[in-house]
N, C-alpha and C positions, 0 to 999 in steps of 0.2 A: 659523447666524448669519452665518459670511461668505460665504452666499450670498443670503440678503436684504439685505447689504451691496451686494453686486456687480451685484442690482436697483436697489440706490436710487442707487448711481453711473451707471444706466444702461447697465452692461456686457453684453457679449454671452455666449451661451451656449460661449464657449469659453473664458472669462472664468470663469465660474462649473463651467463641467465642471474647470477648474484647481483650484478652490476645494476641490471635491468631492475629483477624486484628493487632492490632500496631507492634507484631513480624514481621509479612508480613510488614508493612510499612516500621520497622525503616531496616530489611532487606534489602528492594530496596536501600532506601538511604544509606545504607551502599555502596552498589556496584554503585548508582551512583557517589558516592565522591572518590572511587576508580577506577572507570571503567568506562570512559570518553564514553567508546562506551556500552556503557550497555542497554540493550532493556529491558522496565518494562514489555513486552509481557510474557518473559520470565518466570514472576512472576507463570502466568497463566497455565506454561508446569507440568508437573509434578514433576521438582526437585522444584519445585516452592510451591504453594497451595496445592500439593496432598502431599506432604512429611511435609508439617508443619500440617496437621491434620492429616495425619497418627501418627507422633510423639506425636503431642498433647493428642490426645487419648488412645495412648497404646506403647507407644515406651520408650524403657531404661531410657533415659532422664528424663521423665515423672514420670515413678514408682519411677525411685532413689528419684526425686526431693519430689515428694511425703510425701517418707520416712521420706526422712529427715527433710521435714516442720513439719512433727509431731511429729517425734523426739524433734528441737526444740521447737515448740509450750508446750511438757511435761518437757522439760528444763526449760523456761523461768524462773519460780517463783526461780530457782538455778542459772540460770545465772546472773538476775537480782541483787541476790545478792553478788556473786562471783567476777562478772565482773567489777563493776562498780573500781575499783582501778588498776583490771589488766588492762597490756598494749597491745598496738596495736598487736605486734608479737604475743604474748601467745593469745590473740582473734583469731587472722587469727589459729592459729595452732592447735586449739580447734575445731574451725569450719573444717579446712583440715581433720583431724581427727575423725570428725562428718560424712565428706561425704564419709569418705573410708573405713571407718565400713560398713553405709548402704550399698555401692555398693558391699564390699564384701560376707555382710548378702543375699544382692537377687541378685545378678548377677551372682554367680556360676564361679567367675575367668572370665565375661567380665569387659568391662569398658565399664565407660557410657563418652560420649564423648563431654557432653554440657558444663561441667564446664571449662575444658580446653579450649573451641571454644572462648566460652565468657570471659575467662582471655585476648586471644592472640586480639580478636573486640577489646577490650578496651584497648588494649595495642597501638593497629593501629591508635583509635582515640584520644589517648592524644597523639602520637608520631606525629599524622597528624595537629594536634592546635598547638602543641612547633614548629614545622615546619613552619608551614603556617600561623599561628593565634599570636604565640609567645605572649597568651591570657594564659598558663597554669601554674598558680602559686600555689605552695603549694597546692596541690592537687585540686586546682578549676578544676572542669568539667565544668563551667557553659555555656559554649557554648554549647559544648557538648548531657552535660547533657540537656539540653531542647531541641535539637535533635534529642535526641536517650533515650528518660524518661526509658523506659523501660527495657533498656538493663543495664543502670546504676543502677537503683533498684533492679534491680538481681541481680546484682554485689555484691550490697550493702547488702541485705540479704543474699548471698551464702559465700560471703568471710569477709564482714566486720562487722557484727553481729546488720545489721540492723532487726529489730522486722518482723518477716512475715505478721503482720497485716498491713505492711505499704505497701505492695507489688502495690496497685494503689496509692501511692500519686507522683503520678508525672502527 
């Protein structure tokens, strides 16, 4: 996803090979903080590094996420003004609505399977801080979040109507 973000920004391929390393990174420590016996070799096998640049480059993920960065991006000057009074739910239901148009406009009745993935990750890591950290108030990520910058700013542009130009600030 945030490397069909970083096509629809127009970024360059060093733009996007960033995007890649930190997915590969905040990836491992995902399965380290879940999987006590987790080998980073793994990273190196093919469901590893060959499946996140094969996606990166051309995979479902990618195209939809694409779409729909520029989608947004020809929203913004409307959203900007729309949004600012709506509330959270009609935001998120806007953007839901945003991403099941595009995948239905280019996927032909598939589904692209990143936005879900990354609901259910960030679901694991605030359920693993209210757990373990009992750090998670009112939606603070901030353990988290400086953990895992990336996966959170996805988040935050795919569902909660953070601006795509902010996609590195983490």
């Amino acid at each position: 996803m945030g490397a069909g973000f970083c096509d629809a920004l127009g970024l360059g391929c060093s733009s996007k090979a960033s995007i890649v390393r930190e997915g590969l990174h905040e990836i491992a420590e995902f399965c380290k903080l879940f999987y006590k016996d987790f080998d980073q070799n793994t990273m190196l096998e093919s469901c590893g590094i060959s499946d996140i640049v094969a996606t990166a480059f051309g995979g479902r993920n990618r195209k939809v996420s694409e779409e729909f960065g520029r989608r947004l991006l020809a929203m913004a000057p409307i959203l900007d003004v729309e949004v600012k009074d709506e509330d959270e739910q009609s935001k998120e239901l806007r953007l839901k609505m945003l991403w099941d148009q595009v995948e239905k406009d280019l996927l032909n009745g598939q589904k692209m399977q990143g936005l879900g993935t990354l609901i259910e990750v960030i679901s694991c890591l605030d359920a693993y801080q209210l757990k373990y950290d009992c750090d998670l108030k009112h939606g603070n990520h901030n353990h988290y979040n400086g953990r895992f910058p990336l996966f959170y700013r996805i988040m935050e542009i795919s569902t909660q109507g953070a601006k795509l130009q902010t996609l590195f600030d983490w």
